[in-house]
C-alpha positions as CSV (number, residue, x, y, z in Angstrom):
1,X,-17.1,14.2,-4.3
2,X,-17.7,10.8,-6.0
3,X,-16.3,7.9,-4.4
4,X,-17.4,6.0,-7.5
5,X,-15.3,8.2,-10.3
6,X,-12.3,7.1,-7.6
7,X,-13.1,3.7,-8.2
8,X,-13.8,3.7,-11.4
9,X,-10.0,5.4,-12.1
10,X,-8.2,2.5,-9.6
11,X,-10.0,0.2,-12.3
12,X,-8.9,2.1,-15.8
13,X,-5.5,2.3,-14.7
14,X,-5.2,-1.7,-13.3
15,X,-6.6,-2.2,-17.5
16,X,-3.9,0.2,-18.5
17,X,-6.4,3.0,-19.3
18,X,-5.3,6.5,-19.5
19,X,-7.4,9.1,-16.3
20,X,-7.7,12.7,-15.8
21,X,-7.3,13.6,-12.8
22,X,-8.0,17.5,-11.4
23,X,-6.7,18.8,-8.2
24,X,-6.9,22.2,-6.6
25,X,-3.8,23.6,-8.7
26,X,-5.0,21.6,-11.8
27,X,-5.6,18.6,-14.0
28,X,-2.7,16.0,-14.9
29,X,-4.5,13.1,-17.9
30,X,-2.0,10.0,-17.4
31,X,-0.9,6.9,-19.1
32,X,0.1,4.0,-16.2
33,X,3.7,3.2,-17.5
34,X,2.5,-0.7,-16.0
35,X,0.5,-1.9,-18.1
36,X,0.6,0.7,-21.4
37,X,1.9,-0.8,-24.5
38,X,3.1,0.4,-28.1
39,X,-0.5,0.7,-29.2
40,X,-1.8,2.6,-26.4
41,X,0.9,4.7,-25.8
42,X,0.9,6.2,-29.7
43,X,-2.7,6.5,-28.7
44,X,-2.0,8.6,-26.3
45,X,0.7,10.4,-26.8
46,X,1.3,10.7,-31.0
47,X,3.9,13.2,-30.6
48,X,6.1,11.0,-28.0
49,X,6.5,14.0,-26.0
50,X,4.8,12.5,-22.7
51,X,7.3,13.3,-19.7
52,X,7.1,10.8,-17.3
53,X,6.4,11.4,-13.3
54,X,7.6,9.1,-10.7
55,X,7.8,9.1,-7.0
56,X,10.9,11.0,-5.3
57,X,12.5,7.8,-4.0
58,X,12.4,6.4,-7.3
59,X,14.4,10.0,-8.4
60,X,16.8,9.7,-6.2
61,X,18.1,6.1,-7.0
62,X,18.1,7.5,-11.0
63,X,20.9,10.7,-9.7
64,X,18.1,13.1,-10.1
65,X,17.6,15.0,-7.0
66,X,20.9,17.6,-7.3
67,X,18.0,19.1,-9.7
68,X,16.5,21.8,-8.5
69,X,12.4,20.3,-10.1
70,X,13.9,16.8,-8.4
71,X,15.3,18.4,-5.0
72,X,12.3,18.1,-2.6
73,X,12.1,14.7,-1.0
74,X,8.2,14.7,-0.5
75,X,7.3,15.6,-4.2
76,X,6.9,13.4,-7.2
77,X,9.3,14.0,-9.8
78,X,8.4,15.2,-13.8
79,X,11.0,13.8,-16.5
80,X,11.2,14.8,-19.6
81,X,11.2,12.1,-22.4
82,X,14.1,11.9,-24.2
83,X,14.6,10.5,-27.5
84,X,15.9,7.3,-25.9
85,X,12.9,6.6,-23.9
86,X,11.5,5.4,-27.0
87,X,8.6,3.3,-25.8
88,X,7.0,1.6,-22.8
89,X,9.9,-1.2,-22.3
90,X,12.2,1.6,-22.1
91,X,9.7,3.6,-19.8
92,X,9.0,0.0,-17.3
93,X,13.4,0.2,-17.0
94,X,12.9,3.2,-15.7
95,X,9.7,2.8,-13.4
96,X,11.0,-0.6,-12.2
97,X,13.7,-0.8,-9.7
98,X,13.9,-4.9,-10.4
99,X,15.2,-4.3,-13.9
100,X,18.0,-2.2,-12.4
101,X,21.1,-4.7,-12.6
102,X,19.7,-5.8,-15.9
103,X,19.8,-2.4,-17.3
104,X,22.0,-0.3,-15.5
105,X,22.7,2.5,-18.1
106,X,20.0,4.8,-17.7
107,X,19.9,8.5,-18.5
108,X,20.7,11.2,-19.0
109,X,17.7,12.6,-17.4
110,X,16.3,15.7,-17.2
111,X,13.6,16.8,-14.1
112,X,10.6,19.5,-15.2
113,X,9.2,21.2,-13.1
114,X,6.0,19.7,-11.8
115,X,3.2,22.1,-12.4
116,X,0.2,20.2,-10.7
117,X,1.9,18.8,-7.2
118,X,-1.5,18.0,-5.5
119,X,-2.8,15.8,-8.6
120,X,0.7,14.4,-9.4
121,X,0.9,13.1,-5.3
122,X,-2.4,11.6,-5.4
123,X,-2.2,9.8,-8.9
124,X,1.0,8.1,-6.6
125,X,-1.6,7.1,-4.5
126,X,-4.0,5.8,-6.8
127,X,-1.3,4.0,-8.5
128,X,-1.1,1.9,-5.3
129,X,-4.6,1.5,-5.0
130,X,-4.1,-0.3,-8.1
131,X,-1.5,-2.2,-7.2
132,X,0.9,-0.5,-9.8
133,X,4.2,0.8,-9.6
134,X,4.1,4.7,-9.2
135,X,4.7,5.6,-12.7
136,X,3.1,7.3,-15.5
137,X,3.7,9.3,-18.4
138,X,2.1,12.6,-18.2
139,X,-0.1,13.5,-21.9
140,X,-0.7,17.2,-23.5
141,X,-4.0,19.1,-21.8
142,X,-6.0,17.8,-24.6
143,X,-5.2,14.1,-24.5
144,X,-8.1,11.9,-24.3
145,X,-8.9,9.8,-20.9
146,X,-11.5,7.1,-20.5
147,X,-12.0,8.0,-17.0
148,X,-11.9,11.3,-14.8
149,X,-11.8,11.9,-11.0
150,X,-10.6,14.4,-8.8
151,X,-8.1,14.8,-5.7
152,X,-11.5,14.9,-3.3
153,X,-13.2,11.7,-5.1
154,X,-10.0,9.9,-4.0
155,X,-9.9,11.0,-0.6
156,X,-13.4,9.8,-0.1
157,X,-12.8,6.3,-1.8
158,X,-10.0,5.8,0.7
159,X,-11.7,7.7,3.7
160,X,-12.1,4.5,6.2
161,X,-15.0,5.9,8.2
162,X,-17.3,4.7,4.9
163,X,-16.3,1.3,6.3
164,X,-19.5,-0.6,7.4
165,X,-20.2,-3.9,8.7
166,X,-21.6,-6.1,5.8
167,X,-22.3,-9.6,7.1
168,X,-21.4,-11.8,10.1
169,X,-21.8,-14.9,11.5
170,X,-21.0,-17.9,13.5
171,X,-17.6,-19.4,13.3
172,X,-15.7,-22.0,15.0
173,X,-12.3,-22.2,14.9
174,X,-9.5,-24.9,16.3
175,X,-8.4,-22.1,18.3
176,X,-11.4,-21.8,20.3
177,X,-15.4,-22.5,19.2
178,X,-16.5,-19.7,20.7
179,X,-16.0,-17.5,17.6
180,X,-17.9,-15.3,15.6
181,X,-16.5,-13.9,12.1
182,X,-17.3,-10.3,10.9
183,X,-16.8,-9.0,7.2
184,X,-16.5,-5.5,6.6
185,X,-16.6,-3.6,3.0
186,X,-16.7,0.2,2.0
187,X,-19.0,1.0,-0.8
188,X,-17.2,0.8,-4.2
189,X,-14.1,-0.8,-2.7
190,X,-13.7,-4.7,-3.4
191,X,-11.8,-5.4,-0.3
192,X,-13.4,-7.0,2.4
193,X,-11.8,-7.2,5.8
194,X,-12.4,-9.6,8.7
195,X,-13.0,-9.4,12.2
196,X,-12.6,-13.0,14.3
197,X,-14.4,-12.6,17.6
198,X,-13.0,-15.0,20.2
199,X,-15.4,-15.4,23.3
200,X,-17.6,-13.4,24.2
201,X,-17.6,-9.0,24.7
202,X,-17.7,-8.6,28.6
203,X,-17.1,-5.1,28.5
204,X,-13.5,-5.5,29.8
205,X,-10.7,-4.8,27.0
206,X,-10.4,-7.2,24.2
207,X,-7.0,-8.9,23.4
208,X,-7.1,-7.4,20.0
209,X,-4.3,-8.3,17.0
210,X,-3.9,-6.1,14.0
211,X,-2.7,-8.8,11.3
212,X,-2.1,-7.6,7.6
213,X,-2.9,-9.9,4.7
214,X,-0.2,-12.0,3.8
215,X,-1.0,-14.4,1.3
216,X,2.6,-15.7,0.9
217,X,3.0,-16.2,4.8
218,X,-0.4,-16.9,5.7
219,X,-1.6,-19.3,2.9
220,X,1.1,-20.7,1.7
221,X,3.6,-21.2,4.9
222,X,6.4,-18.7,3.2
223,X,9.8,-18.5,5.6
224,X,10.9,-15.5,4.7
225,X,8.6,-13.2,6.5
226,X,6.9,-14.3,10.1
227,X,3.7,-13.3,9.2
228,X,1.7,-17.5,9.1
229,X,3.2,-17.8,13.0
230,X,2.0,-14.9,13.9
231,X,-1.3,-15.5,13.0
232,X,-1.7,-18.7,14.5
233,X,0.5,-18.0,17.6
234,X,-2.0,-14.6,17.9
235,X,-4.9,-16.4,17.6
236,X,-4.0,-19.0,20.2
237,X,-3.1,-16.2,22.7
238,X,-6.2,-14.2,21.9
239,X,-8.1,-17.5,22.8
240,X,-6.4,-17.9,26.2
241,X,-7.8,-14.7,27.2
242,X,-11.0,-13.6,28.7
243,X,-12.5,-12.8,25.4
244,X,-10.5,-11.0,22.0
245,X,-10.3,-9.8,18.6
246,X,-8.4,-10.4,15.9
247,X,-8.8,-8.1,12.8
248,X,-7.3,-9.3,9.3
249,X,-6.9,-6.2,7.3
250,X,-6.8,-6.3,3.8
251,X,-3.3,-4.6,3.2
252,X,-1.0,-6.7,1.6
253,X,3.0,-5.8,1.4
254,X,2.4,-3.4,4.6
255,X,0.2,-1.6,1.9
256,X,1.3,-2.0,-1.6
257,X,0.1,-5.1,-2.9
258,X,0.7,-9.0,-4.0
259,X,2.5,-8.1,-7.2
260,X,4.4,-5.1,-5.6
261,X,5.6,-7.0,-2.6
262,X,6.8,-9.5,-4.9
263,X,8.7,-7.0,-6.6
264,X,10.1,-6.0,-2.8
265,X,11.4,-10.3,-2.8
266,X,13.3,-9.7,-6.0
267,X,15.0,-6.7,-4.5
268,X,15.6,-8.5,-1.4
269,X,17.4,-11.1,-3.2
270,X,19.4,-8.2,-4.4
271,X,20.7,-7.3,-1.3
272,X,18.7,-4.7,0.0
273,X,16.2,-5.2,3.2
274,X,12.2,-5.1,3.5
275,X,12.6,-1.2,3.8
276,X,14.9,0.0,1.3
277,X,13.1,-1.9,-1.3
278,X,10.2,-0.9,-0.5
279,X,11.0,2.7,-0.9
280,X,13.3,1.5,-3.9
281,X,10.0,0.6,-5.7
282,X,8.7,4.1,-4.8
283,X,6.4,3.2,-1.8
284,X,6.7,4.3,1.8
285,X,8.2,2.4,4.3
286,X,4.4,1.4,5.7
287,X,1.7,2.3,3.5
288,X,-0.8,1.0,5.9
289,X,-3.6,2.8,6.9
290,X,-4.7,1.7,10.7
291,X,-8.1,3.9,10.6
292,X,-9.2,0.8,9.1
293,X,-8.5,-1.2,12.3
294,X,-9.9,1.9,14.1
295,X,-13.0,2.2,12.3
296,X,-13.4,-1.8,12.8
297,X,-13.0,-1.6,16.6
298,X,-15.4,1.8,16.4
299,X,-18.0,-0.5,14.7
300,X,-18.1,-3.7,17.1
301,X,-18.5,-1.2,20.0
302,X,-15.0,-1.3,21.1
303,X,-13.1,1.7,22.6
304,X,-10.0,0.2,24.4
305,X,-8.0,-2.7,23.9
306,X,-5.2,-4.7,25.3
307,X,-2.9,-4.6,22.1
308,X,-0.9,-8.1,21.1
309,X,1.8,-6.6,18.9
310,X,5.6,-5.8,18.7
311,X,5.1,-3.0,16.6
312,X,4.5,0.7,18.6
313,X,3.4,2.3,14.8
314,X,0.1,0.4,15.8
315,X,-0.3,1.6,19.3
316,X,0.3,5.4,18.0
317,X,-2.2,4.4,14.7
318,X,-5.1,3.3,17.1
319,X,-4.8,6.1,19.5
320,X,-4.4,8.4,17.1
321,X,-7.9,7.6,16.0
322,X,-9.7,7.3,19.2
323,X,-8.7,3.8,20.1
324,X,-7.2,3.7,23.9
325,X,-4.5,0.9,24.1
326,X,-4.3,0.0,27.6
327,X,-1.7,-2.7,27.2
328,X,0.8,-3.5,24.7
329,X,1.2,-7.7,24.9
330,X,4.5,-8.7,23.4
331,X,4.3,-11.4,20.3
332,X,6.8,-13.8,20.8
333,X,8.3,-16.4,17.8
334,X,11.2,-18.1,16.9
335,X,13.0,-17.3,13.7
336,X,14.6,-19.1,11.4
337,X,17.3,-19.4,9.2
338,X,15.2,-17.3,6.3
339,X,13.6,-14.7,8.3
340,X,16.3,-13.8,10.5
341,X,17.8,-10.7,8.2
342,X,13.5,-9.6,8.2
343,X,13.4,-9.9,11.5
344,X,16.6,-7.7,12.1
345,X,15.6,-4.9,9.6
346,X,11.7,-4.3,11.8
347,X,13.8,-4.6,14.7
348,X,16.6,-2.0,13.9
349,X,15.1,0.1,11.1
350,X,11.0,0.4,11.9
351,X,11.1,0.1,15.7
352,X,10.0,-3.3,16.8
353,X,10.5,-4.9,19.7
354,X,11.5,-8.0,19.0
């Protein structure tokens, strides 16, 4: 298992590079359809014969699961390239769910079935690592790849237990002075994430806030998510308590990137909410992955916490990992006139308490 040939893949396909990637029940070399152009694609694929494999939600908005290859809702989906899919603009109106009203004459199609499942559902994965839409046309056995990794490479890239603490120091805050920062990394990985100590560990449980990366809320004061008051209010009540934690994880778009959450806006101005676009673009609802959280409480000697979210997803993530949540502290905000249909959809679709 090589963590490195993982990252190393994650990096080929964010350049547009074609991998090879080998599971248990075989080897699948692929083209990202994001990011592949003319050149590159005749490259790849001289015969124009590359099906292309999606994710199963992105099947069923395209008509494609009364197939019997497309039926099962848990498996990427093989299509075969038809004459019409001519290219990689033709290939990006089919990957990309944005493009839908400006192309709405898609088909027919035609679902294969998928030979390779356990290679096909992690190059999904990997496509997310990337930040990429979960798309990819499929080459011959013999076409050429500039990288190659397998199933159990990825697994150990994205394993969270190889999450150390790299650096830390003092920092105060206008929340309180008594702060320390902590920056985490995983070998190979360029993500960094944070822990903010507040006070000082007393051995009693920590106030602790799991807050996601949300550059558009966070940074630049967005309305349409609640994610900047959050933060602040969080940190404010994390500061009022005997001592705390707040963790900034690197997982942008509950998961699935700047560029890809961006994508999710355009949907949402649409018409559909936070969680059908999400799973419009081909993602899950919550891609997250609280281990991470986990494994950051695991290294700054923490073993129970007093948890400051709305959200129960977190209380079962962090138990579920080893975590003990002794309390579950509401996180109370006003809305406003942008947020309020957000707010609505984690309230009535992913369980918040709000």
């Amino acid at each position: 298992m090589d963590s490195r040939a993982a990252a190393r893949a994650i990096d080929a396909l964010r350049r547009g590079w074609p991998i090879r990637l080998s599971g248990q029940d075989g080897a699948l070399t692929l083209l990202p359809v994001e990011g592949a152009n003319p050149q590159s694609l005749a490259a790849f694929d001289p015969q124009g014969m590359a099906p292309l494999l999606l994710s199963s939600a992105r099947a069923v908005t395209l008509k494609l699961a009364n197939q019997l290859a497309a039926a099962d809702p848990q498996a990427p989906v093989l299509i075969a390239r038809e004459r019409w899919i001519d290219g990689p603009a033709a290939a990006m109106a089919i990957a990309d769910p944005v493009t839908d009203l400006a192309t709405p004459f898609k088909g027919p199609f035609r679902a294969l079935p998928l030979r390779h499942a356990e290679a096909a559902a992690t190059a999904l994965l990997l496509a997310r690592l990337a930040g990429l839409l979960p798309a990819f046309f499929v080459g011959a056995d013999d076409a050429a790849a500039d990288v190659t990794c397998t199933v159990e490479d990825v697994a150990t890239f994205a394993d969270p237990k190889r999450l150390a603490i790299a650096a830390r120091a003092r920092l105060p805050v206008e929340a309180k002075v008594d702060a320390e920062i902590v920056a985490f990394r995983s070998p190979e990985d360029p993500r960094e994430h944070v822990a903010l100590i507040l006070g000082s560990h007393d051995g009693s449980a920590p106030v602790v806030r799991l807050h996601s990366e949300c550059l558009t809320g966070d940074v630049l004061g967005s309305l349409k998510c609640d994610c900047g008051p959050q933060l602040h209010g969080a940190l404010h009540d994390i500061a009022e308590a005997q001592w705390g934690v707040l963790l900034y994880l690197r997982q942008e778009g509950r998961g699935i990137g700047l560029i890809n959450k961006l994508r999710a806006y355009q949907l949402q101005d649409q018409g559909f909410d936070t969680v059908d676009a999400n799973v419009r673009l081909g993602f899950a609802i919550d891609a997250r992955d609280f281990g991470v959280a986990a494994r950051m409480l695991d290294l700054l000697g923490i073993d129970k916490v007093r948890l400051l979210t709305n959200n129960p997803a977190k209380v079962a993530g962090l138990e579920s990992e080893g975590i003990r949540v002794v309390e579950r502290l509401p996180l109370a905000l006003p809305s406003n006139p942008h947020n309020e249909r957000y707010l609505a959809t984690k309230r009535d679709r992913t369980g918040h308490d709000l």
